[in-house]
C-alpha positions in Angstrom: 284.7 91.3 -79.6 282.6 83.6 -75.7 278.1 79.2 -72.4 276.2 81.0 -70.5 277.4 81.7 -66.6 275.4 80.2 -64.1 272.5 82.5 -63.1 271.8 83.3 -59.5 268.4 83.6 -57.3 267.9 86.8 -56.4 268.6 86.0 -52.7 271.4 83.2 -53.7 273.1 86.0 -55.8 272.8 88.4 -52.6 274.6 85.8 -50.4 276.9 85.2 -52.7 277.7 88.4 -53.5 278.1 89.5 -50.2 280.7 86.1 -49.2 282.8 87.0 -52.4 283.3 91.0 -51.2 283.3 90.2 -47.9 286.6 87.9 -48.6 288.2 90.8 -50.9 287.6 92.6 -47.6 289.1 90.6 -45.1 292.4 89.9 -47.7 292.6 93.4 -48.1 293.2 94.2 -44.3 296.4 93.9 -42.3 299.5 95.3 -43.0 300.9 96.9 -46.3 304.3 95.5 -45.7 305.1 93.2 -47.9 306.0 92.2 -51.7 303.4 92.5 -54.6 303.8 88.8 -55.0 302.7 88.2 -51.2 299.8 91.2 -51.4 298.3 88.9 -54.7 298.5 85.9 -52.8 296.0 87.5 -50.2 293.5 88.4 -52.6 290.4 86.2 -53.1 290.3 84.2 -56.7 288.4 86.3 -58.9 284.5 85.2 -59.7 283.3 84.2 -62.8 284.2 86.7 -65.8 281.9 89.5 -66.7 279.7 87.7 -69.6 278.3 90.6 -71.9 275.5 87.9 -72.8 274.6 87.0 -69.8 271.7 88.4 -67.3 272.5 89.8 -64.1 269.9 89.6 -61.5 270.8 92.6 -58.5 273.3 91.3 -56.2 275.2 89.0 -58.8 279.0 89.1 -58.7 281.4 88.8 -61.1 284.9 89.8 -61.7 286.6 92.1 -64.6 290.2 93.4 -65.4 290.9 91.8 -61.5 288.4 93.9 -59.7 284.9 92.3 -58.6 281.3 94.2 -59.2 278.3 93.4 -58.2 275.3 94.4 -59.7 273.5 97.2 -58.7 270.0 96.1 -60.3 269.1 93.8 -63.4 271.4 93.8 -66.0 272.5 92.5 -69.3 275.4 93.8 -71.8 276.4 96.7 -69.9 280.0 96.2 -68.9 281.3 97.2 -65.0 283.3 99.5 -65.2 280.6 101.5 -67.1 277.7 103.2 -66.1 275.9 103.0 -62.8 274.5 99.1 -63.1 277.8 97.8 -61.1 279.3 98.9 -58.0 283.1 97.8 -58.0 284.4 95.5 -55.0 288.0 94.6 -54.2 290.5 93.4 -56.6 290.7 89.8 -56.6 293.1 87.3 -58.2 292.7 85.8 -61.8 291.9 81.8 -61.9 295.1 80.3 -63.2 294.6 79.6 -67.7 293.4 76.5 -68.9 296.9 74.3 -69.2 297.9 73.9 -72.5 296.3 70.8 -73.3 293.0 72.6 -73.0 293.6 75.2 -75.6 292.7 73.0 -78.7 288.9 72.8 -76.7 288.9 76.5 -77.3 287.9 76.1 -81.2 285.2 74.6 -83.1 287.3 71.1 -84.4 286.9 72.2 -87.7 288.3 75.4 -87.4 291.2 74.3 -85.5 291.9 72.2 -88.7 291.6 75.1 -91.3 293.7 77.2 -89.3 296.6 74.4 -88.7 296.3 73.6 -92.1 296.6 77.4 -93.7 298.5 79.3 -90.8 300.6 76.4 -89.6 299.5 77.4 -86.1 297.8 75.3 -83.7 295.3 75.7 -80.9 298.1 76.5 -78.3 299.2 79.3 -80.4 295.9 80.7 -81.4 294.6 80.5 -78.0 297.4 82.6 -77.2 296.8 84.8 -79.8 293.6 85.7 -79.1 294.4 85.9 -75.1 296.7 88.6 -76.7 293.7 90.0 -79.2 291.1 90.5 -76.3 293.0 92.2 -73.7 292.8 95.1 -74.9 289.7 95.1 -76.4 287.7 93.3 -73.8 289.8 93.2 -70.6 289.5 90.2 -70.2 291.2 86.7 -71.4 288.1 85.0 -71.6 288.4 85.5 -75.8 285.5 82.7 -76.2 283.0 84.2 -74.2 282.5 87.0 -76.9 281.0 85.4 -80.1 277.6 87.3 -79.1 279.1 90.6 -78.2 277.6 93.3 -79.4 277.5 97.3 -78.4 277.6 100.7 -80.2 280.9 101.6 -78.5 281.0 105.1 -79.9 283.4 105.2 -82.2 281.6 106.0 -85.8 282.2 102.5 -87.1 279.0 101.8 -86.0 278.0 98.1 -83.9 281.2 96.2 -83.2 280.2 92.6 -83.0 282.2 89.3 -81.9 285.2 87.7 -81.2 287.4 90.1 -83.5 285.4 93.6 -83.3 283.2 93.2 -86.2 281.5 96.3 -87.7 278.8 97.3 -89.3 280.2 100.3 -90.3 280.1 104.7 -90.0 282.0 107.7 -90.9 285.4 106.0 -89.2 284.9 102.8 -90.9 283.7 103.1 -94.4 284.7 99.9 -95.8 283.4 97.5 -92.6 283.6 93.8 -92.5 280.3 93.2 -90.8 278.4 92.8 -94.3 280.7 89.8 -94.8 280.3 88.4 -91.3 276.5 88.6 -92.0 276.6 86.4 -95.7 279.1 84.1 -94.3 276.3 83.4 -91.5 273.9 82.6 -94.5 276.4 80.6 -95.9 277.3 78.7 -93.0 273.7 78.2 -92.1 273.2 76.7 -95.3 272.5 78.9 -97.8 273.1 77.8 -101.7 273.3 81.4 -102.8 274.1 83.4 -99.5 273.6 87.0 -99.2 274.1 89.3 -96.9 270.0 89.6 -96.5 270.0 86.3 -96.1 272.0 86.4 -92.9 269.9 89.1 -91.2 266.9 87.4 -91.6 268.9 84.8 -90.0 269.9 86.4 -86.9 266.4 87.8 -87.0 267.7 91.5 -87.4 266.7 94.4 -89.5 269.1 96.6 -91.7 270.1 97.0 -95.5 273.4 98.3 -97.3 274.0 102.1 -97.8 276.5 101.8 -100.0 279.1 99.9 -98.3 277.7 100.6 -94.6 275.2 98.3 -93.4 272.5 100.5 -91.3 270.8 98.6 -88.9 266.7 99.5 -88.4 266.4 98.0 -85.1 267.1 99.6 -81.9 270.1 98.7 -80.0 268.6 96.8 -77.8 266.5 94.8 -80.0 269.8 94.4 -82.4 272.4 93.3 -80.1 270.0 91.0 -78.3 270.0 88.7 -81.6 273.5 89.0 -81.7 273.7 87.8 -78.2 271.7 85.0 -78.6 274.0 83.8 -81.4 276.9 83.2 -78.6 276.6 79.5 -78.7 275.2 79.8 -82.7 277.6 76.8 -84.5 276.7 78.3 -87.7 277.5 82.0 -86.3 281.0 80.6 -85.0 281.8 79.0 -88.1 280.6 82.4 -90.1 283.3 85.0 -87.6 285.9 82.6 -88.1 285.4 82.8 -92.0 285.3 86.4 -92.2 288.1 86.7 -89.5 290.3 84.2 -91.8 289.4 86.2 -95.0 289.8 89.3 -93.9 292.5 89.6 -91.9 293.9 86.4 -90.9 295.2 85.4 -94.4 296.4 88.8 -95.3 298.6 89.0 -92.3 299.7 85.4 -93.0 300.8 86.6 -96.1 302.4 89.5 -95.2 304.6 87.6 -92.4 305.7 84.6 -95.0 306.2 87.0 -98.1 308.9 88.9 -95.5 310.3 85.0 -94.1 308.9 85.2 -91.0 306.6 82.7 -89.7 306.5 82.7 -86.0 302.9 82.6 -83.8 304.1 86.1 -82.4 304.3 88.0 -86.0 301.6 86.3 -87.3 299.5 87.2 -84.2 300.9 91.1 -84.3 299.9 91.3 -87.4 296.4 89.8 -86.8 296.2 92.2 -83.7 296.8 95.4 -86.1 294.6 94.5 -89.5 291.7 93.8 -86.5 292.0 97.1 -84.4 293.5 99.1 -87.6 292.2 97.9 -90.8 294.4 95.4 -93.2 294.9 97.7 -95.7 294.4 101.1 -97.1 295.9 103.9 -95.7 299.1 104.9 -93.2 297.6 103.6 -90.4 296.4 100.0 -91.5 299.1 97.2 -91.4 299.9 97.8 -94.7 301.1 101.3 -93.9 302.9 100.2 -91.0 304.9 97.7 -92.5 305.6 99.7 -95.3 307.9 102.2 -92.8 308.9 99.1 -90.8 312.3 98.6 -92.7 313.3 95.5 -95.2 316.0 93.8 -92.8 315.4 90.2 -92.8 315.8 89.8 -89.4 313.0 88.7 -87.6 313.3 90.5 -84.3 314.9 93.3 -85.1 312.2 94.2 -87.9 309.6 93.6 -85.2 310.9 95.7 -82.9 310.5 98.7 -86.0 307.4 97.5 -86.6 306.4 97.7 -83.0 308.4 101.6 -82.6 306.5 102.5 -85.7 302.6 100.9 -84.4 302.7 102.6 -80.9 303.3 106.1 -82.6 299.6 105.4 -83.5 297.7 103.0 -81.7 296.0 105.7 -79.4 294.8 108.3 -82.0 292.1 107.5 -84.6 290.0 106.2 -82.3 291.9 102.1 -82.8 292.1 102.4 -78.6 291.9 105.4 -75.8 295.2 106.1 -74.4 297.4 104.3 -72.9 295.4 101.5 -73.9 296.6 101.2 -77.5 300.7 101.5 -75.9 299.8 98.7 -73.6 298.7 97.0 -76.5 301.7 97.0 -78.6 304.3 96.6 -75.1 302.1 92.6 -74.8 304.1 91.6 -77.5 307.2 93.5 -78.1 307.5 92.3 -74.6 307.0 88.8 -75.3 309.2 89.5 -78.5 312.6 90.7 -76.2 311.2 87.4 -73.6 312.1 85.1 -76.6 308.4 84.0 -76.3 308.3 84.1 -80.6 306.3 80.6 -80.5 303.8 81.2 -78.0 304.3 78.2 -76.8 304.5 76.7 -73.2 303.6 80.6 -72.6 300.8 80.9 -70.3 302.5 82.6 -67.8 304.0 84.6 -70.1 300.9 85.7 -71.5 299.1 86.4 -68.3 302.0 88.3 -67.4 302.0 90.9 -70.1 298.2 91.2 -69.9 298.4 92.2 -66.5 297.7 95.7 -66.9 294.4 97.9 -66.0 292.2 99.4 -69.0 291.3 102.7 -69.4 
C-alpha cells in the first residue's frame, strides 16, 4: 500500500483536536473573494497523516487527502473517509515535502543501492515515484508510512498488503504476488531454504496455498494486525522491496530500455501500471498496453499513446473506482507535457499533479 505517530492522552487528544478544527474554522470564515492561492494560504497546515498502523484514542486528529478528522471513538486501520470512526473537519493545507536532499532517507541504504545500481535511478527519483504510486492508492504522499498496511479492500484479490498493493490473491487476482512477498520475508529474515510457510510463521499468521491463491485462516483483524506490526520490520522492508523489484520493477525496466527510453517518468509509469494492473498477461496488464501503444521511437510522443491507451481502462476491472484511475494516468502525462521526464528538482511539480480529491 510507512514510525509510529505520536499517540495522544485521551484529554491531550481532545484539546488538541478541538485547537486544530477550531483553526480550520476560523480560516474558513470571512469573505469568499479572493484567488485559490489566497483561500489555501488561509487554511491551517494539515496534522499529522492518517497512519493505518497507528491507534487512535477518541478525539485524535489527523489529516487525509487535505481534510482533517477526528476520531469519533478508538480506532486503528480504518481509514477517514470510511465508515463512521472519523468525523471530517475543515480542509487544511499539506506540510511542504521533504527537500530533495531528504529523499535518499526515504529508503533502507541498501536498497537505495540496488535500485541505483539496476534502474539507474536514485532516491530523488524513486521518492518521486512512489509520491506518484501512492496517490492514488492511498491519498496520501506519505508512501513510507505504509509497509504495514493491510485491509480486505473488496476487490476479489483478496488482502492488499504494503507499500505497492500486495495480494494474497481471489477470483480477480489469480496469479497474486503476495506468496512471494511472504518467502522473501523468510529469506530476508534469514532463512537458508525460505519458503513461503516459512514467512507466515514469521509474521505470526495463519494461511496455506490453494493452488496459486494464498488463503489466509486468520480473521482480518487478527491477520492485518501482524502485518501492521511489521511497519518498522527491516527484514519485512527488505522482503516488499525484493518482490516489488522482481515483480514489477525489473520488468518495467526492461520494457522502457528494450523500447530506448530510460527516463524516471517511463520507468515510474510503467511501475505504476504492472502494480495496479498486473505486469503481464492479458490486454489490460502493461504488456497489453504497450503492445497497442505504437513502435515510434519517440519518447514523448509514444507516452502520450501509451497514456491515451491506459486511461481507456484504468477505471474498469476494478484497478481504481472512477475518476480515480483518470486522475491516475493525467499525474504523469501531465508531468510528461511539463517536461518534468527526470523527476528531478520536481517537488512542486509533483505536489501539484497530486492535488486532486479521491473517490
Amino acid at each position: 500500500m510507512k514510525y509510529a505517530a505520536k499517540r495522544l492522552s485521551f484529554p491531550s487528544a481532545i484539546l488538541a483536536g478541538f485547537a486544530i478544527l477550531a483553526t480550520g474554522f476560523a480560516a474558513a470564515q470571512g469573505s469568499a473573494a479572493g484567488s485559490a492561492e489566497k483561500q489555501a494560504s488561509r487554511q491551517p497546515d494539515c496534522a499529522s497523516a492518517w497512519n493505518p498502523t497507528s491507534p487512535y484514542d477518541a478525539g485524535s486528529i489527523a489529516s487525509r487527502g487535505g481534510i482533517h478528522y477526528r476520531a469519533a471513538f478508538w480506532t486503528q486501520g480504518n481509514p477517514p473517509e470510511r465508515g463512521q470512526a472519523w468525523q471530517a473537519g475543515k480542509r487544511c493545507r499539506p506540510a511542504v515535502q521533504a527537500k530533495a536532499a531528504d529523499h535518499d532517507a526515504n529508503f533502507p541504504p541498501d536498497t537505495l543501492k540496488f535500485l541505483k545500481a539496476n534502474t539507474g535511478l536514485d532516491g530523488e527519483q524513486w521518492d518521486n515515484i512512489m509520491k506518484l504510486v501512492n496517490k492514488p492508492e492511498q491519498d496520501s504522499l506519505e508512501w513510507t508510512q505504509f509497509y504495514g498496511y493491510c485491509e480486505d479492500i473488496k476487490d476479489k484479490r483478496g488482502y492488499t498488503i504494503g507499500i505497492f498493493g500486495a495480494t494474497t490473491g481471489g477470483s480477480n487476482d489469480e496469479g497474486p504476488d503476495g506468496p512471494t512477498l511472504f518467502k522473501e520475508f523468510d529469506a530476508s529474515s534469514g532463512a537458508s531454504n525460505p519458503s513461503i510457510a516459512g514467512g507466515l510463521a514469521r509474521a505470526g499468521v495463519h494461511g496455506s496455498m490453494q493452488g496459486k491463491i494464498l488463503k489466509i485462516s486468520d480473521s482480518a483483524k487478527a491477520f492485518c494486525g501482524k502485518i501492521n506490526a511489521l511497519q518498522n520490520n527491516a527484514a519485512w522492508r527488505d522482503a516488499m522491496w525484493n518482490t516489488f523489484y522482481k515483480v514489477y520493477i525489473q520488468y518495467s525496466v526492461q520494457q522502457a530500455r528494450q523500447r530506448g527510453f530510460a527516463s524516471a517518468l517511463t520507468i515510474g509509469s510503467f511501475v505504476d501500471t504492472a502494480l495496479n494492473q498486473g505486469a503481464a498477461g492479458d490486454s489490460g496488464t502493461l504488456q497489453g498496453l504497450l503492445s497497442r501503444s505504437g513502435n515510434s521511437a519517440d519518447e514523448k510522443t509514444f507516452m502520450t499513446n501509451f497514456y491515451a491507451q491506459r486511461s481507456k481502462i484504468v477505471d474498469t476491472h476494478d484497478y481504481n473506482q472512477p475518476p480515480n484511475g483518470k486522475n491516475r494516468v493525467k499525474q504523469w502525462s501531465t508531468l510528461l507535457n511539463q517536461g518534468e521526464t527526470d523527476l528531478k528538482n520536481a517537488d512542486a511539480a509533483v505536489r501539484k499533479v497530486t492535488d486532486w480529491e479521491m473517490k
